[in-house]
N, C-alpha and C positions, 0 to 999 in steps of 0.2 A: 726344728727345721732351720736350715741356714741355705743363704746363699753362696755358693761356690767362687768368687773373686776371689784373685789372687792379692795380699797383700800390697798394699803402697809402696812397701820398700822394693817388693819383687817387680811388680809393675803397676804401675798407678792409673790404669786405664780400668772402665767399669763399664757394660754394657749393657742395656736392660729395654726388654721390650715388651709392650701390650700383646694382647692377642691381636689377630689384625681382623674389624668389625667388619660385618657383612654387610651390605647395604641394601638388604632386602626389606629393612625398616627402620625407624629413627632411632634415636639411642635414648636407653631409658635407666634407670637408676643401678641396673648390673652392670652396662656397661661402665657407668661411671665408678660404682665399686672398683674391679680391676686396673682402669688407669688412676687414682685415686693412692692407691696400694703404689703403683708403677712410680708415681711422683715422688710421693712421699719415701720411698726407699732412694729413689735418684738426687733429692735433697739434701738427705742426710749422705751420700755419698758424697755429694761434693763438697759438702762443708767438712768432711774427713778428709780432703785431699787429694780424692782422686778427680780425673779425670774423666769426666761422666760422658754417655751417649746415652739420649733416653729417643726410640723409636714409637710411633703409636702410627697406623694409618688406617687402610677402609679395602677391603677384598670385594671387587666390585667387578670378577666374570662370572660363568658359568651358566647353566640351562635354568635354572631359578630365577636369576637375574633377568634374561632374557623373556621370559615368558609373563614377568612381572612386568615387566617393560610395556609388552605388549597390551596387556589386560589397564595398564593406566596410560595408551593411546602417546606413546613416546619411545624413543627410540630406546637402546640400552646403555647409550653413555650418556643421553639425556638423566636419563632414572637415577642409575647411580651417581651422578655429580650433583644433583640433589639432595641424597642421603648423602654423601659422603661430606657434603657442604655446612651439614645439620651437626654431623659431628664434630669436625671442628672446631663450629663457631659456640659447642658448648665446652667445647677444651679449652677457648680461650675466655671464656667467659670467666667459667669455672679457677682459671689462672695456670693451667695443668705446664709445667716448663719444658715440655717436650724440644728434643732438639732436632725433630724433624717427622713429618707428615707425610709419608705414601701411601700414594694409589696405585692399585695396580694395574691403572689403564696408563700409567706416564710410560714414556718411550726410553726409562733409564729400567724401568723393571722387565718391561718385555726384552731388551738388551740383554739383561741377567738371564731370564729364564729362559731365552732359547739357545745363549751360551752353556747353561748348566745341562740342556736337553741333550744337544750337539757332543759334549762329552761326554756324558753317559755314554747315548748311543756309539761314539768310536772307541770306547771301552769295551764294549759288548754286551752292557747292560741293559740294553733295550733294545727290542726286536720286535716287527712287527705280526700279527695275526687276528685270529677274529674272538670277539665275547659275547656269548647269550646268555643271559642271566638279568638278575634283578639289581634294579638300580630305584636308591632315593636321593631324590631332587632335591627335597627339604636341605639331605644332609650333605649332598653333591656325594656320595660313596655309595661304593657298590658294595654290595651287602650277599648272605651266605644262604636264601631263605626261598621257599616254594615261590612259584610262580603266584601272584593276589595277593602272599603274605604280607602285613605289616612288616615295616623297618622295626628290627632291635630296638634300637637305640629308642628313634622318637616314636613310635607306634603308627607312624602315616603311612597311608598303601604305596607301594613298591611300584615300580614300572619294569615289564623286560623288555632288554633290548636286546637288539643282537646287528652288530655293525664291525668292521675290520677296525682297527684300537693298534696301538703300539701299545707294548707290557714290558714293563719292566721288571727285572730278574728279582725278583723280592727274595723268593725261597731261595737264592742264594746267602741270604743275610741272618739266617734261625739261629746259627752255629756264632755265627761272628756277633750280632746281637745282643745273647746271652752271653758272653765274655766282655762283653763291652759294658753290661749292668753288673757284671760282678765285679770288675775292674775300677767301675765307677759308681760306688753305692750313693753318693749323693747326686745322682744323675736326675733320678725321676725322684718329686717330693709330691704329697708326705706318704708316707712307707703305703699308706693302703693303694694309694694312685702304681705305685709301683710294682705291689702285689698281682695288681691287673695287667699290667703291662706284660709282666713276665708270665704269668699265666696266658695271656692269648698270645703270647711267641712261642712255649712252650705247645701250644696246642697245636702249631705248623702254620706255616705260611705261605701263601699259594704267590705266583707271580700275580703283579698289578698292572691291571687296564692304567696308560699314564696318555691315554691321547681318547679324543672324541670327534664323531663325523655327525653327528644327529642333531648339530646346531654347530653356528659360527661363535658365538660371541665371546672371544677367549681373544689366546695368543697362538698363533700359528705355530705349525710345528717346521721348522726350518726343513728346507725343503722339500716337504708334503704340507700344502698349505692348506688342503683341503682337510686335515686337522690339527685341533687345537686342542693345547697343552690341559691334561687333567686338572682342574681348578687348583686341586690341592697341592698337586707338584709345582704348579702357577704361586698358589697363594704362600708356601716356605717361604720360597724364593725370596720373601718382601723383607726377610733378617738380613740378607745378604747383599742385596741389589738397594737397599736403602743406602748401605757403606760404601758401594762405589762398586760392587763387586760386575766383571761385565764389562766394564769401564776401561777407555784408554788415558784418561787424564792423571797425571803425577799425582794430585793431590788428591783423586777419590783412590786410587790404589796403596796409598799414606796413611789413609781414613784407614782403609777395608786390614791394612797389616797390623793396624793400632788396636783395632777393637774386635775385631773376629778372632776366635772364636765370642759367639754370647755369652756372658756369663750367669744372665739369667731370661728364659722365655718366661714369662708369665701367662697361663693359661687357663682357661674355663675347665673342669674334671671332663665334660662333653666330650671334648675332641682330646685329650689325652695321645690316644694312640695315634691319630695322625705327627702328632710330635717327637712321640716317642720310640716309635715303629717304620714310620715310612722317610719322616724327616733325616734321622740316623743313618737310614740304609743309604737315603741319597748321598750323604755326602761321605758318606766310608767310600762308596762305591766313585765317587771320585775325586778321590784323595786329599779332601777336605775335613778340617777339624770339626769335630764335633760340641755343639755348645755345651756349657758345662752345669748347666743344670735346665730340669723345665721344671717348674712349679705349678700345681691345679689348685687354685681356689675354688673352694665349695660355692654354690649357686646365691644366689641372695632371694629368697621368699617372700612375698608380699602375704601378710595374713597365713604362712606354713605354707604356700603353694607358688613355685618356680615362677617367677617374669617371665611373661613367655607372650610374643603376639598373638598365636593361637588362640591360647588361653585367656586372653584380654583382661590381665590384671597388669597393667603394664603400669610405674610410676614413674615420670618425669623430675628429673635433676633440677629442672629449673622450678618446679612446685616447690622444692627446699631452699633453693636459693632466693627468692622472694620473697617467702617468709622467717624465714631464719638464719639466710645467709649460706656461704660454701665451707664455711671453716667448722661450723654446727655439722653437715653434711657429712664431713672430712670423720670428725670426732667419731658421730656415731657409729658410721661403717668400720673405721680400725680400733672401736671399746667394746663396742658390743659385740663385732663376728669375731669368733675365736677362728683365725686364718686357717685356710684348710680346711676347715667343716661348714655345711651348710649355717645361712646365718638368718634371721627372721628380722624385717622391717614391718614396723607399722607406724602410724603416725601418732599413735598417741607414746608408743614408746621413745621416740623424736625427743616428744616434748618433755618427759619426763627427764629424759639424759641431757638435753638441755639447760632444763632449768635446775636440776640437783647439782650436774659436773660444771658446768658452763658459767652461767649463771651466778646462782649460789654459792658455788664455791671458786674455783679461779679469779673470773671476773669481780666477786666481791673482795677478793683477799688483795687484789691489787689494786683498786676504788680505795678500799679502806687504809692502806700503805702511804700510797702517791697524798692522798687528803691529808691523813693525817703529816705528812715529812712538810706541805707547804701550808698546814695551819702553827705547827707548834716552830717552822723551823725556814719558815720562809721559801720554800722550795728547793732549801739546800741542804746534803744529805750533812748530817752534825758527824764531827769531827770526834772520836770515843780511841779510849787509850787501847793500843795496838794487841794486850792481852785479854782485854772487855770480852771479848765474844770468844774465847779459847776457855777463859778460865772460871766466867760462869755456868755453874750445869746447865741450867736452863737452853743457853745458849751454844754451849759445849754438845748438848745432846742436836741442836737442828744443825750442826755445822756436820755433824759427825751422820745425820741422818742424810742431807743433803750430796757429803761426800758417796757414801753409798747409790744412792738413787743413782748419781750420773755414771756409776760402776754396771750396778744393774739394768739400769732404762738400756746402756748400750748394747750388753749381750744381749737381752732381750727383744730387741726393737733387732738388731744386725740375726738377730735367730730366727725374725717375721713372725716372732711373737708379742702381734702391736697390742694385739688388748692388755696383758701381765704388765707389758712396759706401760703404758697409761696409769695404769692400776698403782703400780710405783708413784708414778710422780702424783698422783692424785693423792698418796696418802703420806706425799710428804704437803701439798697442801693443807690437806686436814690437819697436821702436827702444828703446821706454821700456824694455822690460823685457832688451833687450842690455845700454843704459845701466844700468843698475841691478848685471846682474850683471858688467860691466867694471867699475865703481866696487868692488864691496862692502861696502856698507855696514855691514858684520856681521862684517867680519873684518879687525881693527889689525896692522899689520905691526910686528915688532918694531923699527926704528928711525924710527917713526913718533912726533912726542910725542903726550899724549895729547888736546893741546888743539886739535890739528892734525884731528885722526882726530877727535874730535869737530863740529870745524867741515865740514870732510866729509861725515860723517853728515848732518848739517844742511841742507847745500847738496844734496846728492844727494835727500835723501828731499822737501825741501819742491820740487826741482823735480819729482820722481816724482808727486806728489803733487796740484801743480798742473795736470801732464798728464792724470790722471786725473780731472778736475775739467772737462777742455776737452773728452775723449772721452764723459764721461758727458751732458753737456750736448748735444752733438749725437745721438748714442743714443738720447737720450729720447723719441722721437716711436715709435720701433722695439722699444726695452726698458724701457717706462715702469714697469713694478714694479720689475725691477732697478735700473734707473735710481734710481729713489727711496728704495732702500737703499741706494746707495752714496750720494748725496744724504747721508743722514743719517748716515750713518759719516764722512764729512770735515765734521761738523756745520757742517753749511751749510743744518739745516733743509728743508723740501718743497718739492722740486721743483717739484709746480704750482706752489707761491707766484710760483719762480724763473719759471715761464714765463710767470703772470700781469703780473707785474712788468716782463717786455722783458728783467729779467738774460740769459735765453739769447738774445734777438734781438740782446746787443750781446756774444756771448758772445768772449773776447778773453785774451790770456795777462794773467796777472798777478791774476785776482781771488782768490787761497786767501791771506788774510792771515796773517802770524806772529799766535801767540796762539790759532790758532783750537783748540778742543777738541773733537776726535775721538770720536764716538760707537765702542761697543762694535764689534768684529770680528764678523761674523759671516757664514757659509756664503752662499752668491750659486748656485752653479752647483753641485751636488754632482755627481761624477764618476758618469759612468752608467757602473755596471757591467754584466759580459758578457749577464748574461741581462734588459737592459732592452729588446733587439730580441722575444723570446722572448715576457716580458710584455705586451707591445703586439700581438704578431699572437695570444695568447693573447684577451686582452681584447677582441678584431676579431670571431674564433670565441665567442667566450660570447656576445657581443651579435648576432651572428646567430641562434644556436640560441635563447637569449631571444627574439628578435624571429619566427621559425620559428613555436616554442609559440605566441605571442601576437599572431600577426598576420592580419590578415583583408582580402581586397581589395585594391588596390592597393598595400598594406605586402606582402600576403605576394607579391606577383607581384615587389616589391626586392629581400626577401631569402630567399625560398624555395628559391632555384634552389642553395645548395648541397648539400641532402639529395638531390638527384639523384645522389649519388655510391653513396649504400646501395644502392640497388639494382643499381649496374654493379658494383660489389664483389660482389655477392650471385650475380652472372651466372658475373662470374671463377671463381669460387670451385667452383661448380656444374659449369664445366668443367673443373677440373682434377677433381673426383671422379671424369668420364669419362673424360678420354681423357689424364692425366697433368701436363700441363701446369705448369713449373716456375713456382710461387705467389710473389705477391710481397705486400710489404707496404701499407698505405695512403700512406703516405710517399714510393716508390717512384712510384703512381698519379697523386698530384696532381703529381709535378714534369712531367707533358704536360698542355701546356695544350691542350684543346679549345676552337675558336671557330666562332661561325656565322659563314662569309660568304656575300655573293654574287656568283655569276658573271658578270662584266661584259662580257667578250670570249672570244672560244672559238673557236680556230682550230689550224687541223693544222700541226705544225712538216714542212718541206720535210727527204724520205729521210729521213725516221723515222713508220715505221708504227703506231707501237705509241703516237704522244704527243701530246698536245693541249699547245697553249702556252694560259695560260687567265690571263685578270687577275683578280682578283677585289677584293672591296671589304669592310673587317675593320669598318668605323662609323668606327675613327679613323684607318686609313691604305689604299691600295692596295697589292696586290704582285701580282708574278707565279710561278704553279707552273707547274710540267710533272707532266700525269699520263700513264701510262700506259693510258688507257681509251678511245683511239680507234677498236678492231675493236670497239667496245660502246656507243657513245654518238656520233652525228652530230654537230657544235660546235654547231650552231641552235637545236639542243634543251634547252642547256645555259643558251645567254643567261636571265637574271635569275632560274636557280635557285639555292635557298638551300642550299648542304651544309656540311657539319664539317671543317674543315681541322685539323692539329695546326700550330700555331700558331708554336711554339718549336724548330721542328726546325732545327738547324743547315744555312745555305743550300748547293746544291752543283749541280755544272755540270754538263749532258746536252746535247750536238750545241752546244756553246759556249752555249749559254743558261742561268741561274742561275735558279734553282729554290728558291723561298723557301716554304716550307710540302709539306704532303703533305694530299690528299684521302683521308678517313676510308670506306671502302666494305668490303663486307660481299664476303665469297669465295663463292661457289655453285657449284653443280654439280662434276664430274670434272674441267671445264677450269680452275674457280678462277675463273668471268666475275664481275668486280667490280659489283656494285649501291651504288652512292653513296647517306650513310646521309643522310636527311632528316628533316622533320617534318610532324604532321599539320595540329599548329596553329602559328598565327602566330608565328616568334620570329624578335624583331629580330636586325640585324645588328649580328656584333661579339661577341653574347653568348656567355657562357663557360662549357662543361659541366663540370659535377664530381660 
């Protein structure tokens, strides 16, 4: 996987942008993924010498937005300047170097986007007429599906509408489209993101609804004001209207010639196609360059199951940064998710990659280094004859190991294959810190002389030394606060300077000069001890129950749903006073997990009376159970209803079929006839009871 920028020599300009975040709820550990990603490739761009633009802002109209507004007794710029407030101020917490923040309510993006509406429509590409059909809110798109159906995509019920819409010429674009992905195969990454794309252009493309009359709370549509611009055709816009685009000022139309086209959207796999499909046709259609790549990072999973509000397994950024800082955070998201594919977080695996990579190894290798250069050498690095580290193998092998790593860390890491590149530098840690302990620098053998064992010392520690000087340099885009205390503990002065300078662009063995003087040792990674898993899912619960007390509207509909557990405790409890029931604890309750899914196929397994083979649908994966409730439930009646699976139950086999979950039903009557437990009101799929 690579990103698409033009070479330095060709042009030195580099542009790269977030998805742009919704602000229908706070930002939680996927958003930070994604920008995360977005920095750290913006880092290591600038310290190669380009000239970087890194974008990140907050999508803040549309009927979602608006009704969420409503439901938490506040207007709709009130609402989202709140969320969009939230995200920021964990961007800068976090340190993210973003070189610029919109929103789509400032009066420089509605500039953009009813300029870009305005051409279209005198192109011919937008016309007006009427839409009946189904529309999801969740996902602001209209969708292809029966009247009641659930949305594709997120499984939530549909709305029809039917209101007069401006549409734009889509199905002009099937033809132009598909030349456009053959022409440009590193367009859409990775290959399977791309597969789909052309698959559903391939399948035909109808014109698009690009205007709405059934709520205000948008950007009007230049001279029909009584509607406002499609979110999505609104929300593009925020790649272009960020540069100046829109704009009468010299210097944003400088901006917008410098770095337009994008060279990289950065995107959730979710919305692919609005990027890849609707984004493209917009700006072919008026005569605007087309970015030159969009990239879909795979979801990030809490415990195998999507972040998702809904869903209410949401983890906060700042629960990692509290406990173990943002550069821990950084690490584990680009070592552990193999980019492009879904990636699984938990906290105990946190800890682990912490204290094994972090820890353990970097942070001890460079303690152990800096100590030893100001015990044996006064904090000055010893001065070793200029072929010492060339012409000892020992030494000869980490110079030569070294050389490589900053060969491959770079294709690797410039190919947005950040785990492999880690993987590199981590195992030239590991080699440094064998060398180090096959040497010993700390321990004279009795018929060693003494001047022997100190030249030793010398030649060992300055090449340890140097290697940690090659590793921290390329790290830096990844563990830029670490990075820049160790920076200064081999006084070599900050880092930015080094990146501003090209020192890292021409990063190479040999630059840690004798004489150099070693700043102070100090703690890099402190060992997370046993209950830092404990203090995190601590920290998780306080800021739920906080946010419970103090949330209203669409906050509390994020995090409300786990007080729903008092009451089934309170049910338990009440039956055992009746009829015995051996009690258990709260601890005991939450390890089964309760999910809503829904029923997607329902059919009788053959000579077995008693069993439905049934698939169903969790929000972020399918599976299949076996229930026993076919003398009680016909399969037909079952298609697209929503019931309680337990989630976690280990899988097992009946008449050769595997059976992955169990349907949650109530026992009735003498015979025990099962009633499947459901809901009265709407809850999406996926979501998790407690």
């Amino acid at each position: 996987m690579s990103s698409s920028a033009n070479s330095p020599e060709k042009d030195p300009s580099f542009y790269i942008t977030t998805p742009i975040y919704y602000v229908n709820a706070r930002p939680h550990l996927g958003h930070a993924y994604s920008t995360i990603v977005c920095d750290a490739i913006a880092r290591r761009k600038r310290s190669q010498g380009y000239a970087t633009w890194f974008l990140t802002g907050t999508d803040e109209h549309g009927q979602k937005i608006e009704r969420s507004a409503a439901k938490a007794g506040r207007t709709p710029g009130e609402f989202a300047a709140a969320i969009s407030g939230e995200f920021r101020g964990l961007w800068d917490r976090m340190g993210i170097t973003y070189d610029d923040f919109i929103r789509t309510t400032e009066p420089r993006h509605k500039r953009g986007v009813q300029k870009l509406f305005a051409e279209l429509k005198a192109k011919g590409f937008i016309y007006k007429g009427s839409y009946t059909g189904q529309y999801c809110v969740s996902d602001e798109a209209f969708v292809e599906v029966p009247p009641g159906a659930p949305c594709p995509d997120c499984g939530r019920t549909t709305e029809t509408i039917s209101e007069e819409n401006y549409f734009f010429k889509l199905s002009a674009f099937e033809r132009r489209l598909l030349e456009f992905y053959e022409a440009n195969p590193g367009f859409i990454e990775p290959e399977a993101r791309r597969n789909e794309v052309i698959a559903f252009v391939r399948g035909g493309l109808k014109d698009l609804s690009v205007s709405r009359t059934s709520f205000s709370w948008g950007i009007p549509v230049p001279g029909d004001e009584k509607h406002v611009v499609y979110v999505w055709m609104d929300a593009l816009t925020n790649y272009m209207t960020a540069l100046g685009y829109g704009a009468d000022e010299p210097e944003l139309k400088a901006r917008f010639a410098k770095f337009w086209p994008a060279d990289v959207h950065l995107v959730g796999k979710e919305i692919i196609r609005f990027h890849c499909v609707y984004w493209p046709a917009f700006l072919l259609a008026a005569g605007l360059p087309v970015p030159r790549s969009v990239v879909a990072n795979g979801w990030l999973l809490f415990d195998k199951a999507k972040m998702s509000k809904s869903v209410g397994n949401i983890v906060r950024a700042e629960t990692v940064l509290e406990v173990l800082g943002g550069d821990a955070l950084r690490y584990f998201l680009l070592r552990e998710v193999s980019f492009g594919h879904d990636g699984n977080f938990t906290f105990e695996a946190l800890v682990q990659r912490y204290n094994g990579d972090l820890a353990n190894g970097y942070g001890n290798l460079v303690s152990r280094v800096v100590n030893m250069v100001h015990k044996y050498f006064g904090g000055v690095l010893p001065e070793i004859a200029p072929e010492a580290v060339a012409t000892g193998p020992a030494e000869a092998a980490i110079a030569g190991q070294a050389t490589e790593t900053i060969l491959e860390f770079g294709a690797q890491f410039d190919g947005m294959d950040f785990s492999r590149a880690l993987e590199t530098v981590w195992a030239l840690v590991g080699a440094v810190d064998g060398y180090l302990t096959s040497a010993a620098p700390w321990k004279k053998k009795p018929d060693v002389a003494d001047e022997d064992f100190a030249a030793m010392q010398a030649r060992v520690l300055a090449t340890a030394a140097e290697a940690i000087r090659v590793m921290t340099g390329l790290v830096h885009p990844i563990l830029p606060e670490s990075a820049a205390k160790v920076w200064r503990q081999l006084g070599l002065g900050e880092i930015e300077d080094a990146a501003k300078s090209g020192e890292l662009k021409q990063l190479a063995w040999g630059g840690l000069r004798a004489g150099t003087r070693f700043n102070e040792p100090a703690p890099l990674f402190p060992r997370a001890e046993k209950d830092a898993v404990e203090r995190m899912e601590n920290l998780e619960k306080d800021n739920t129950l906080t946010a419970v007390a103090a949330a209203s509207g669409t906050e509390a509909v994020a995090v409300a749903e786990p007080v729903a557990a008092a009451p089934v405790v309170d049910a338990v409890k009440e039956a055992v006073k009746h009829e015995g029931i051996a009690q258990i604890g709260i601890d005991d309750f939450v390890k089964v997990e309760l999910r809503v899914a829904q029923i997607l196929v329902a059919e009788r397994v053959p000579k077995a009376d008693k069993l439905l083979r049934l698939e169903v649908d969790l929000g972020y994966e399918q599976r299949q159970i076996l229930a026993g409730i076919a003398q009680y439930y016909a399969p037909e009646t079952l298609i697209g209803r929503k019931v309680v699976i337990v989630a976690n139950l280990a899988p097992r086999k009946m008449r050769g079929l595997e059976s992955n979950g169990m349907l949650l039903a109530a026992s009735v009557g003498d015979e025990g006839a099962p009633v499947l437990a459901g809901f009265l009101e709407d809850v999406p799929v996926g979501a998790r009871l407690r």
